[in-house]
N, C-alpha and C positions, 0 to 999 in steps of 0.2 A: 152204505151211503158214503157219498163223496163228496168234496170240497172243492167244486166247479168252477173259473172263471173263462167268462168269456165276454168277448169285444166282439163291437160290431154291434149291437143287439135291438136295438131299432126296429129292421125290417131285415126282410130275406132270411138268408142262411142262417144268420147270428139270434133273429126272434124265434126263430123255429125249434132251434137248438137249446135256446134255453129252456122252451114250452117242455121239449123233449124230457131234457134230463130232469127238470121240477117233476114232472109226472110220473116218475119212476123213481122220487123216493130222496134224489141227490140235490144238496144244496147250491146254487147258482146265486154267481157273484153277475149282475151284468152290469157291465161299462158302454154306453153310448152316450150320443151327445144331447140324444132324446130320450127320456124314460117311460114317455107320454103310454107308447104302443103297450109293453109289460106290465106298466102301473092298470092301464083298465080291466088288464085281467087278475093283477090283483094275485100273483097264487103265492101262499104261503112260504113255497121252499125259493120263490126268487126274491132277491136283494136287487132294487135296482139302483146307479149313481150314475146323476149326470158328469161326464167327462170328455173333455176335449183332448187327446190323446196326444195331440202334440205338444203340449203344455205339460211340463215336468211337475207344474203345483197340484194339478188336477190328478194326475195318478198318484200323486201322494191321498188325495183320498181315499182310493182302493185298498193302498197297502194299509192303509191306517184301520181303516172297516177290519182288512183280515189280521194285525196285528191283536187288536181289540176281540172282534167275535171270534174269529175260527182258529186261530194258530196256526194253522196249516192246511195246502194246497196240494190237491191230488192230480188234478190237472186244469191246464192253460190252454185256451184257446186261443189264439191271436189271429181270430178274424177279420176285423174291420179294415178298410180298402178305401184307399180315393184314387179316382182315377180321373185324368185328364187326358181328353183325346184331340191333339191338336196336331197340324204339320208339324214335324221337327222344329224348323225353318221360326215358327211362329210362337214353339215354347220357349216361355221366359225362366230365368233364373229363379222366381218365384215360382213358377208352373212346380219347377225341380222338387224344391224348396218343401213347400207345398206336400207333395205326392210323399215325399222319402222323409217329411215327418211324421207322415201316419204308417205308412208302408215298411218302414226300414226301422228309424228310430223308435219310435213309439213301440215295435214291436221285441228293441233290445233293451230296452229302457225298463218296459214292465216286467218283462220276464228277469233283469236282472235282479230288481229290486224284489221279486218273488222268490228265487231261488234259495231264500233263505227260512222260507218256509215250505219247501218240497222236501222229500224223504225218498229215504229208497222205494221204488214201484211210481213215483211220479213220471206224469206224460205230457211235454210241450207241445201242440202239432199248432203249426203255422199254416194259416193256408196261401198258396201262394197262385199261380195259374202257369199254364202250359204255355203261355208267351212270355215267362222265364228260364224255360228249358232249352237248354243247348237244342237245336235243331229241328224244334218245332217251327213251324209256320210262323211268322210273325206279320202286324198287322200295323198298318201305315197310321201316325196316329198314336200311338202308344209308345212312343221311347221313352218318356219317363215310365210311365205304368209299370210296364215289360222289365226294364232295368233294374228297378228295384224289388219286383217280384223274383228277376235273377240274384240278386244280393240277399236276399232273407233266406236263400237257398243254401248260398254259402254259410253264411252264419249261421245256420242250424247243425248241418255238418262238422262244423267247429266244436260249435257247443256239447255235439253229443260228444265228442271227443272228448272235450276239457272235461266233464263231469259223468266219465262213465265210471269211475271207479265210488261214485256217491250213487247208480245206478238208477239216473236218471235220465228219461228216453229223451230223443229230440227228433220229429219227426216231419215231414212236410208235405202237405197233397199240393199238387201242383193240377189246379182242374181247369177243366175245360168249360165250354161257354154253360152257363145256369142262369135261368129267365127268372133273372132280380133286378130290381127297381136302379140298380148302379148300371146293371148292362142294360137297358130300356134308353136311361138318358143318355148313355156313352153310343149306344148303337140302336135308334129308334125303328122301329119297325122289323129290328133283329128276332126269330122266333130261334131258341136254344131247347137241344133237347130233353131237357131235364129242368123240373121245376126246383124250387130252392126247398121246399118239403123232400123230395128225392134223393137232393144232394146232403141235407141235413140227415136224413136215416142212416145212410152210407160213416159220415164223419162221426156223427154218436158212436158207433159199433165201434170204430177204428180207435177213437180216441179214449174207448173203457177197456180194449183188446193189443191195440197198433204195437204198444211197446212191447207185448210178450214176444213179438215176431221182428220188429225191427229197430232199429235205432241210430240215428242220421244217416236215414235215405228220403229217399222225395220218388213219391208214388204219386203216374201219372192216372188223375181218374177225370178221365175221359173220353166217350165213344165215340169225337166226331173231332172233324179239325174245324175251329177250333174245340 
C-alpha cells in the first residue's frame, strides 16, 4: 500500500486516477478545487481537500493532512492544468499569470514542500503534454498553455538531477490529445483518441513502475498529432 497524491482530481484524468489507485488497496491524498465529484462516492481509501493550487495557503492544507496523517509520500502526481486558448496577440499578462500558477508554480511549490516526506523509491510524474516538446506540432492558441507545459519539463529534469543521490525519480508524460472536460471547452467539437479512463490505466502502471526504468525523462504518450 502506498501514500498517493494527486492534483487535478475533480474530473477527467485526475478522478479517474484516484478511483484507480483507492480500488487497489493505496491511499489517495486528492487536491481539487472541487471535492463534490469524489465525496459522492465516498471510498474509504480517498481523502478529499478543497484547494486552489495557486494560492500558497491552500497547499499548506495538504501538507499539513500528510504531516499529521501519513508521514510520508510515495508518490506525486502533479496533474491538474489550466489552459487558456487565445490569439497570442490577445493574451493578457494575467492570461500568463494565470496558466503558470497552476501549470508551473503550483506544480514546484507542492512537490517542494513534499519532498520532505519522500524516501528512497519515491515517484514525481508531472504530466505535461506534447505541445511542450521541442518539435512537436504546435497549435495557434496555446502560447501560454504550451510554454509552461515546456517549463515543467525542465524542472523535472533538474529535479531528478538535484535529488538522485536521495533516489528519488522525477518523471514527465508529455501526452497527447485525451477527450476531457478541459480539452472539450478549449477545443469544442474536438473528438481525441483516447478517453481519460485510457489515459488514467497507462499513468497508474507508470507511476507504481516508471521510476524502476527511468528518471528525469519525458515520455511522449501519444498516438496521434496531437
Amino acid at each position: 500500500m502506498k501514500n498517493i497524491v494527486i492534483t487535478g482530481t475533480s474530473r477527467g484524468i485526475g478522478f479517474e486516477l484516484a478511483q484507480q489507485f483507492a480500488n487497489q488497496g493505496h491511499q489517495v491524498l486528492a487536491l481539487s478545487r472541487s471535492t463534490q465529484p469524489l465525496a459522492k462516492i465516498s471510498h474509504s481509501n480517498i481523502t478529499t481537500i478543497a484547494v486552489d493550487l495557486s494560492e500558497e495557503k491552500d497547499i499548506k492544507k495538504a501538507l499539513d493532512f500528510v504531516a499529521t496523517e501519513w508521514k510520508k509520500v510515495d508518490i506525486l502526481i502533479n496533474n491538474a492544468g489550466k489552459l487558456v486558448n487565445k490569439p497570442f496577440e490577445k493574451l493578457t499578462k494575467q492570461d500568463f499569470e494565470a496558466v503558470y500558477k497552476v501549470n508551473v508554480f503550483a506544480v514546484a511549490e507542492l512537490t517542494k514542500n513534499l519532498l520532505p516526506f519522500m524516501q528512497k523509491g519515491s515517484h514525481v510524474v508531472t504530466v505535461s503534454s506534447m505541445g511542450g516538446i521541442q518539435g512537436s506540432m504546435k497549435f495557434p492558441g496555446l502560447a501560454a498553455y504550451s510554454s509552461a507545459k515546456g517549463a515543467v519539463i525542465t524542472l523535472s529534469e533538474l529535479l531528478a538531477e538535484e535529488y538522485k543521490e536521495q533516489h528519488i525519480a522525477f518523471n514527465v508524460l508529455a501526452l497527447g490529445a485525451v477527450q476531457t472536460e478541459m480539452l472539450e471547452e478549449a477545443f469544442p467539437g474536438y473528438v481525441a483518441p483516447l478517453s481519460a479512463k485510457e489515459m488514467a490505466n497507462y499513468i497508474f502502471d507508470f507511476a507504481l513502475t516508471g521510476n524502476k526504468y527511468y528518471n528525469g525523462k519525458v515520455l511522449q504518450v501519444s498516438s496521434s498529432t496531437p
